[in-house]
Phi, psi and omega in degrees: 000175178307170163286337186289299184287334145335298158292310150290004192230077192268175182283176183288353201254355175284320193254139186286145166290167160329154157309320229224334170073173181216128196287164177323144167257165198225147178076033191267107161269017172208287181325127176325161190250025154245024180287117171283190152320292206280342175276323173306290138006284183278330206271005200268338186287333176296311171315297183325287214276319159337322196267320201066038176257174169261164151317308186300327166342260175319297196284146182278124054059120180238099171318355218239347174221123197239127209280178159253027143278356159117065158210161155318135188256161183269145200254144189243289163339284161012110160267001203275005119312102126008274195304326188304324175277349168298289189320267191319322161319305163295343170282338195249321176283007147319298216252349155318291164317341206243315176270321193299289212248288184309270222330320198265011165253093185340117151090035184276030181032215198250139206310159181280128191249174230233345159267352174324308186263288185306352199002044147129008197243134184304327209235084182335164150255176200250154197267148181218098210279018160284307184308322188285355204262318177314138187281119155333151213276164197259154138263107170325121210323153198039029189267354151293320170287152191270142185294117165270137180291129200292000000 
């Protein structure tokens, strides 16, 4: 498989399983389609914590299946979310970048991943290589130092 989900990913049979275990996913259109529940399961918290989003991002809210904390369970197979296809877009230009271009660079470390850009935001920011090029602001001589108390 690719790089991206390789690296991230080991098999499930590598890894102690979940307490609770996570059922087979359904609808997997990008993600391989032997990605077990507990693989579907991490790469989504990775995502989660890449993005700084919830489930509820992607996933559709199902009124009609209600958990016992009182809320609504997440329809995961739901297609019915923008973002969600906003994901698969971005998982295959991922796993593009990955397969294409690092995988074919010596020592290119580790693959580029959805926090590379986003570093925790749904909507990166955006770079502004004027800022970076700007000298840090000068500080007044001892504006380093910590104040001694009186």
């Amino acid at each position: 498989m690719a790089v991206l989900t390789t690296v991230l990913l080991a098999p499930a049979q590598a890894r102690p399983p979940h307490e609770h275990g996570h059922p087979d996913p359904t609808n997997l259109k990008v993600l391989p389609k032997d990605f077990t529940g507990d693989q579907v399961h991490d790469l989504m918290h990775q995502w989660e914590a890449d993005l700084g989003v919830t489930c509820k991002t992607c996933h559709v809210e199902n009124p009609k299946d209600i958990a016992p904390n009182g809320r609504p369970r997440l329809n995961y197979a739901d297609d019915g979310k923008q973002e969600k296809a906003s994901a698969r877009v971005m998982y295959k230009m991922l796993e593009e970048i990955n397969v294409n271009y690092v995988s074919k660079i010596e020592n290119s470390g580790l693959p580029v991943t959805c926090g590379t850009c986003h570093q925790g935001h749904l909507n990166p920011e955006p770079f502004n290589a004027e800022e970076r090029k700007r000298p840090p602001q000068a500080q007044p001589p001892g504006a380093d130092k910590p104040a001694i108390p009186k």
